[in-house]
Every structure is written in structure tokens, then in C-alpha cells.
N, C-alpha and C positions, 0 to 999 in steps of 0.2 A: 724599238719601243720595248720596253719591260711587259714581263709578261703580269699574269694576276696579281695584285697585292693585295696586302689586307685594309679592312673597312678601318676607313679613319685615319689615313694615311700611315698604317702600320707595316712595317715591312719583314716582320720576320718570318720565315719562312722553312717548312719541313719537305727535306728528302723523301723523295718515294719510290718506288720502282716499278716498272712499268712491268707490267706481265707478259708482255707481245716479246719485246725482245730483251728483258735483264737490265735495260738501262738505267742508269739513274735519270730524273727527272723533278722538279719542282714542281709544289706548292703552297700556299700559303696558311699557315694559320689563324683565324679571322678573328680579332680577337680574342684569341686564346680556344679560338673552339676546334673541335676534330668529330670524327665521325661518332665519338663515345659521347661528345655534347650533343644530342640530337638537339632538332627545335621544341619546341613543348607542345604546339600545337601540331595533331599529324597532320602527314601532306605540307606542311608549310614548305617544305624545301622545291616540292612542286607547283606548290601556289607562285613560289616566289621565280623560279625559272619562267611560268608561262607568264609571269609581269612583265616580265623582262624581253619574251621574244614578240610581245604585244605592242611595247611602247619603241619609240620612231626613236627617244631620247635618255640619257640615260636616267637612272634612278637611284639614286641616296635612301641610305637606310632606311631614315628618317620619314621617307616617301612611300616605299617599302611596308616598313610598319604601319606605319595609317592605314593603307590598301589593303592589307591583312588582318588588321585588326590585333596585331601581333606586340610585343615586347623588342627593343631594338635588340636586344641580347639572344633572343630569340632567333629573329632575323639575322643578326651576326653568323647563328651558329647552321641555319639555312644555307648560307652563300657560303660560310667553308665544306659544308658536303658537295654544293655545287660545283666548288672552287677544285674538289680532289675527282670530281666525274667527268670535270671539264679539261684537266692538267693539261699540259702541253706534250703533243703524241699520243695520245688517247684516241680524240675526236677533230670532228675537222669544225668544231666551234669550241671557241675559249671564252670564259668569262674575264673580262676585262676592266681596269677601271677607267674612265676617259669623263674630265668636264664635271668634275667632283661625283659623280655617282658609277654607276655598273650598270655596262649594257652585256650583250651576245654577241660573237661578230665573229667569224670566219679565219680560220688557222689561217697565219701567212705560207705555210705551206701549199698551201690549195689556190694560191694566186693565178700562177698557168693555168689551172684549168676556169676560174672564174674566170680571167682576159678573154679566152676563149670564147666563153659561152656568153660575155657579153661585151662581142669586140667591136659592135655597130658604134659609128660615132656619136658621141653622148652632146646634147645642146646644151649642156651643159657648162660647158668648160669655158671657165674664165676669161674674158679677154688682158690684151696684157695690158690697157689700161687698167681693169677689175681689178686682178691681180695686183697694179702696183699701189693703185689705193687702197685696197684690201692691209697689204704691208705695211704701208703708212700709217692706218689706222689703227691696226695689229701692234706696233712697237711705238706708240706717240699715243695712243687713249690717254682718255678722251681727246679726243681733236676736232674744232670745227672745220668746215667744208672749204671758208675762206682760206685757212691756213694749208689743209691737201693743196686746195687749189696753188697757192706759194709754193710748194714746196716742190709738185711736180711739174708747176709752168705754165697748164693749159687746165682749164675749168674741168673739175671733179665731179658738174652736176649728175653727167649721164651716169657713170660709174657709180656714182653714189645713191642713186637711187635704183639700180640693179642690185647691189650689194644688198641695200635694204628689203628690195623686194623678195630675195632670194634666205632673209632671215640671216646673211654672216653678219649683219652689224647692226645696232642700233641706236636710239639716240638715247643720250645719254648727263637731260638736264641741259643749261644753257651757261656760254660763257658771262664773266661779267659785264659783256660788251651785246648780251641780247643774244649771239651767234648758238647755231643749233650743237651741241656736241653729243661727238658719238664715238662708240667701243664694238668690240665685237661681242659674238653671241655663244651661248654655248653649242648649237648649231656650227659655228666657227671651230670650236676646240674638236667634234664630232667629226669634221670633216677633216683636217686634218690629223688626228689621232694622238691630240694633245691631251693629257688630262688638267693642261691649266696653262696659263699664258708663262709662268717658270720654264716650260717645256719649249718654248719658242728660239730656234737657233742664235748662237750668240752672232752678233752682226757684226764682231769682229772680228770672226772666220772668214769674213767676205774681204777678198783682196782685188780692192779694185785697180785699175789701170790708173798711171798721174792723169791723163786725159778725164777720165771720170770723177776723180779721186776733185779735181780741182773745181766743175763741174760743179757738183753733189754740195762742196766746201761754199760755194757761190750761193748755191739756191736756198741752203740753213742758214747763211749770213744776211740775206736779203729776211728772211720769215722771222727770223729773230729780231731784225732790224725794225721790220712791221708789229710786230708784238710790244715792242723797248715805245713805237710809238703811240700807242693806243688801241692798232687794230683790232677787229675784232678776233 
């Protein structure tokens, strides 16, 4: 995943060098600010850090500023002081962007020892029905529950209402046929460390087996076919 970029999907980016050991290192310029652009109001840039290690989700400027009472440019100029305290090899937290806004989150560096310290099995973890309607829903949004259901063969109710319950997806309006439709959530993009559904592997990296291959070819010809007649 990239590391910080700039607010507003800007990417331009300033060399720095790390003091520890000489290396060169990135970080971002946030809208053209640097440490010479302070914010205007003081403490914002610490106002704007404990927002961020407060909220479960990320946070847009925009969101940001309101919270603060602050000027977006402002705020801009916040999160590149953040963005050059935060750099990558500095700390063992980076500022990140993921799911159109800016959270906190833990250097990929420091993974072995998080595994570690939290290597109890987590109930979490997806089943692989979850998982496959999760993907369905993932690269086919909006999609009703009827057409999952086609698509993988056996009824999507359970899965699909874990997924719901669990906030990766939601609904999302109804088809013209009355059917519930649903997409995922930014909770979705959080969990995965996507900052937007563009980020989601291309599906034509995936090389399947003729066996599958023909399969898969079967089960989109049959939902199509359902679709072409009316279904919902």
C-alpha cells in the first residue's frame, strides 16, 4: 500500500532525511503546506492528531475542519506537520490515507510484534462463504441478494446478513424489481486497507483452473440469463 499522501488525492511528495540513520525518506506535501505553513490556529496540529487517534473511522478534511472549528487550509497545513512527525522510519504510527479520509495506524514494520501480542484466535474472521459474498458484492455493487444468491449457487441469506451485521456492507436502494441492493461500506475499505474500491485487485490476475474457469463461465451465464428475464 502507498504510503501518506496528500489531502485531496494529491501526490506530490518531499524528500527528507531521517536523522536516526542518514537515509533518505518520504513525505508528503499537503497541499502545498510544510512546516513554514503552520496552522493558524495553535495546537491545531494536535487538536487534529487526537481526532484522529479517537475516531474508530477515518476522517476527511472537511470533517476535520468542522471538529475544529478550523479553515480546510488550515487543517491542510495540520496534517503535513503531522504527515513529516509521522514519516515512514521515524515512528511506529504513520498517517495514512484509507476510504477517502485520514486515519493513524501502525508501521507495517511492527507487524511481528503485533501478530505476537495479538495471536489469540480472533472470532472474527470471515467464513468462506462471508468472504465469497463479501467479493461478489465488492466487484458487482450494487447487487441484490437474489442475484449473490445465482451467482454462488446456494442462498446468500446467512452471509449476508453477517456481513451487514458486521457493517462491511450495506444496503444500497432497491432494484427495479423491488429487490434489496447493497455495496460495501467504508468500514469495508478500512478493513482491507483500501483507500477506495479503484484499490481492489484486478480480477484478471486471478488465473483460474479450465475446471473453474468453465464453472464460474456457467454460473454468470445462468444470472445473466435471469436478469435478460426479468428477475429481480
Amino acid at each position: 500500500m502507498a504510503d501518506v499522501e496528500a489531502v485531496a488525492g494529491s501526490q506530490a511528495e518531499a524528500a527528507l532525511v531521517d536523522p536516526a540513520n542518514g537515509e533518505d525518506i518520504q513525505a508528503p506535501r499537503v497541499l502545498g503546506a510544510s512546516r513554514r505553513e503552520e496552522p493558524h490556529a495553535p495546537g491545531l496540529a494536535r487538536a487534529v492528531e487526537a481526532l484522529l487517534f479517537l475516531s474508530s473511522d477515518p476522517l476527511s478534511a472537511a470533517e476535520l475542519a468542522d471538529a475544529t472549528e478550523a479553515g480546510e487550509g488550515a487543517v491542510a497545513a495540520a496534517l503535513a506537520v503531522l504527515a513529516e512527525e509521522y514519516a515512514p522510519g521515524r515512528r511506529g504510527i504513520r498517517l495514512r490515507e484509507l476510504g477517502g479520509g485520514w486515519t493513524l495506524a501502525s508501521d507495517p514494520d511492527t507487524e511481528d510484534a503485533a501478530r505476537r501480542l495479538f495471536s489469540r484466535p480472533r472470532a472474527s474472521t470471515l467464513s468462506p462463504a462471508q468472504a465469497e459474498t463479501l467479493a461478489i458484492v465488492a466487484y458487482l455493487q450494487p447487487i441484490s441478494r437474489p442475484e449473490i444468491t445465482r451467482i454462488r449457487g446456494v442462498s446468500a441469506d446467512s452471509a449476508s446478513a453477517t456481513l451487514l451485521d458486521r457493517g462491511l456492507i450495506e444496503e444500497a436502494g432497491h432494484s427495479q424489481f423491488g429487490a434489496v441492493l447493497y455495496r460495501t461500506t467504508t468500514q469495508f475499505l478500512k478493513l482491507f486497507g483500501l483507500r477506495d474500491l479503484d484499490e481492489l485487485p484486478d480480477i484478471a490476475r486471478w488465473d483460474p483452473t479450465p475446471e473453474e474457469q468453465a464453472e464460474l463461465r456457467e454460473r454468470l451465464l445462468r444470472a445473466g440469463e435471469a436478469r435478460a428475464g426479468g428477475g429481480p
